[in-house]
LOMI-171661 format. One line per 2 residues: number of its first residue (from 1); their letters; for each residue x, y, z of N, C-alpha, C, CB. Coordinates in steps of 0.001 Angstrom, whole numbers, plus 500000, padded with zeros to 6 digits. Glycine has a CB too. Example, Ala and Ser with C-alpha at 12.3 -4.5 7.8 and 13.67 -1.06 7.14 Angstrom:
1> AS> 513190:494310:507800:512300:495500:507800:513200:496700:507800:511308:495527:509046; 512850:497750:507080:513670:498940:507140:512900:500030:507870:514084:499402:505725
END
This chain:
1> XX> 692155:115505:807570:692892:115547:808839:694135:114688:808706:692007:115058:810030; 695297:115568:809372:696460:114481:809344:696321:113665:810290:697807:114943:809458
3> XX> 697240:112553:811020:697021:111826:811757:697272:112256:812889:697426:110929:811512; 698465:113381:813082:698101:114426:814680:696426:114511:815126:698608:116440:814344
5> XX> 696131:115490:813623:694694:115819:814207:693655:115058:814409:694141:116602:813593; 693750:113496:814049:693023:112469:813808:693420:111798:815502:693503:111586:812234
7> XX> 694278:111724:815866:694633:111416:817255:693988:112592:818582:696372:111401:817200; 693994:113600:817630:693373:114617:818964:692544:114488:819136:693266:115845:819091
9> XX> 691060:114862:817944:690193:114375:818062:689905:113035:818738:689956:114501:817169; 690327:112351:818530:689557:110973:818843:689888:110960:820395:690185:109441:817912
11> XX> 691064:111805:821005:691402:111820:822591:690495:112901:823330:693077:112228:822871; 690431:113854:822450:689104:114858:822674:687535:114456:822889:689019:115683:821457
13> XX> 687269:113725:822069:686033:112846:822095:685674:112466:822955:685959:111937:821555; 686771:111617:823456:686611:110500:824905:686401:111138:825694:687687:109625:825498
15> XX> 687020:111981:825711:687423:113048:827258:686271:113307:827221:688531:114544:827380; 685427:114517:826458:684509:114797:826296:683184:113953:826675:684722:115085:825330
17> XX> 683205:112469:826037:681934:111500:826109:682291:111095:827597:681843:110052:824844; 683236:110907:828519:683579:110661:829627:683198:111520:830717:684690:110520:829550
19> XX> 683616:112928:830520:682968:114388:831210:681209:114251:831362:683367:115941:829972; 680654:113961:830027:679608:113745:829502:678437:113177:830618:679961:112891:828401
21> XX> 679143:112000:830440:678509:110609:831149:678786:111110:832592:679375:108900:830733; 679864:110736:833130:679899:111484:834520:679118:112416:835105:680840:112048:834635
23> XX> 678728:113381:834342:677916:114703:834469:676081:114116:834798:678151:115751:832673; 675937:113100:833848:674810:112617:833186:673822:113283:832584:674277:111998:833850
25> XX> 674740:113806:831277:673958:114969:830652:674146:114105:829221:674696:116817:830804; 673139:114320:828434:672714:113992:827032:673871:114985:826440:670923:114361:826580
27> XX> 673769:114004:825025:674481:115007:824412:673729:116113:823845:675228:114475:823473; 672142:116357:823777:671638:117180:823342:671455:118703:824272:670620:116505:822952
29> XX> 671747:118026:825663:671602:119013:826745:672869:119693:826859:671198:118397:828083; 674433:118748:826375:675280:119681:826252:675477:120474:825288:676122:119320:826419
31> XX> 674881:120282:824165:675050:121469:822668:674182:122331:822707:674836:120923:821111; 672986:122246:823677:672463:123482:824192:673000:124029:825075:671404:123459:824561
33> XX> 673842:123734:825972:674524:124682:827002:675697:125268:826518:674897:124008:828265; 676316:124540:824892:677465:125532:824619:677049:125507:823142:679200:125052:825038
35> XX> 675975:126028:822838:675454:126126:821564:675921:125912:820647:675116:126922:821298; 675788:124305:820510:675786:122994:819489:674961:122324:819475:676619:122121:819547
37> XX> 674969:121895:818073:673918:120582:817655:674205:119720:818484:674011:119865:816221; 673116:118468:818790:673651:117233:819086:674428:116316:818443:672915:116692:819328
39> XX> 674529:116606:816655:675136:115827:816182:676603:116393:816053:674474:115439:815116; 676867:117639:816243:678113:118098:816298:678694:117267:817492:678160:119655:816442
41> XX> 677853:117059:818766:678410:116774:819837:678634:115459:819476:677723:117067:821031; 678063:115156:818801:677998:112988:818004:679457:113080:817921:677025:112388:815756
43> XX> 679666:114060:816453:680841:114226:815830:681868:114674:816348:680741:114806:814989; 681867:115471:817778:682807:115577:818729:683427:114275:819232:682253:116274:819749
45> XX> 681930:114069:819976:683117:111920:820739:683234:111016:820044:682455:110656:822028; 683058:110877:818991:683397:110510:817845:684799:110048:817144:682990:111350:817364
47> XX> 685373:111707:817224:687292:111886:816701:686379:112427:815463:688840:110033:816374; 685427:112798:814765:685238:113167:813363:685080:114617:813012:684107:112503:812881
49> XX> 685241:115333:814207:685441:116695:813997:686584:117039:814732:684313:117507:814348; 687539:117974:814664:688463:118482:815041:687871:119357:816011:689213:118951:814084
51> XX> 688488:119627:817123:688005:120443:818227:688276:122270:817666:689026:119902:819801; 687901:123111:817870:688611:124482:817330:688343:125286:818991:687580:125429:815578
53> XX> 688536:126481:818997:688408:127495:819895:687543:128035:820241:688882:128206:819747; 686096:127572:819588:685177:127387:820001:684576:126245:820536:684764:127758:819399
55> XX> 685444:125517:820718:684871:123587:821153:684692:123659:822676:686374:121988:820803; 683721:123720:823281:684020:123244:824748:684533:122322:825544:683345:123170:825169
57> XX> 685425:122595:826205:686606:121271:826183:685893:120707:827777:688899:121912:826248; 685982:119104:827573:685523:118805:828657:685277:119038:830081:685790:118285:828608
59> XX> 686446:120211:830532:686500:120582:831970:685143:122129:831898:688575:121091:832483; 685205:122467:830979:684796:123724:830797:683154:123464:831070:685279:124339:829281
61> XX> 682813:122325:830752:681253:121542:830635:681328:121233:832349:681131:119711:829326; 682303:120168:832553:681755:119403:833417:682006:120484:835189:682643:117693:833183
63> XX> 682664:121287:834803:682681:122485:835950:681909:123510:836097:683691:123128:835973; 681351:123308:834720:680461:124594:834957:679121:124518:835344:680380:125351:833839
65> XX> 678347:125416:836291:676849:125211:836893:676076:125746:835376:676422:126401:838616; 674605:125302:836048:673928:126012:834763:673708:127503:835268:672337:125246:834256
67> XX> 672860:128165:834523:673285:129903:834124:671218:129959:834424:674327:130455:831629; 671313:131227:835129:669584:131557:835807:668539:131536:834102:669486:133887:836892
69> XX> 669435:131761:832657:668835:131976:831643:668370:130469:831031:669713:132853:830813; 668947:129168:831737:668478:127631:831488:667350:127393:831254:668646:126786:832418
71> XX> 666615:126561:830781:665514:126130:831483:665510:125347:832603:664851:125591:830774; 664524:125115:833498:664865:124497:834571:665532:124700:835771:665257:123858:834251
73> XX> 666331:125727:835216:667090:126411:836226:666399:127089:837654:667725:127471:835453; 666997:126510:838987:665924:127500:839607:667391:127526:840828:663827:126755:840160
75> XX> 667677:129026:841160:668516:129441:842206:668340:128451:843865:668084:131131:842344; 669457:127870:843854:669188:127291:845854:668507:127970:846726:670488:127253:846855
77> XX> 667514:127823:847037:666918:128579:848036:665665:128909:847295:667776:129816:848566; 665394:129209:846403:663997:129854:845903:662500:129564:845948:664080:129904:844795
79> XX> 662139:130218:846111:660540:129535:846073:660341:129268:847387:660269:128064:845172; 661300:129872:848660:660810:129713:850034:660212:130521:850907:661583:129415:850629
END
């Protein structure tokens, strides 16, 4: 990595471990919701992986609800 991409990452990371925490989601619960390892997600807030076009960028996580296919998942209202 040049030092551009060494700066993105590492601003990506934060963002990311910041979204993260706010959310109060593990990092293992977010690499299952955008199908990643946990250690990819390590290596995400990190700066040690470069983000690509498949990276879920922090807003994309922390806006999004979970999906009826989750576990755990159960629709507002159900079960009444």
């Amino acid at each position: 990595m040049n030092g551009a991409s060494i700066d993105v990452a590492r601003r990506f990371g934060e963002n990311l471990r910041r979204a993260r925490h706010k959310a109060g989601t593990s990092q293992e619960e977010l690499g299952f919701r955008f199908g990643l390892r946990r250690t990819e997600i390590g290596l995400l807030e990190r700066g040690a992986r470069t983000p690509d076009d498949q990276t879920p960028t922090p807003g994309a996580f922390f806006f999004s609800g979970p999906t009826d296919d989750e576990p755990g998942f159960e629709r507002p209202g159900a079960g009444r």
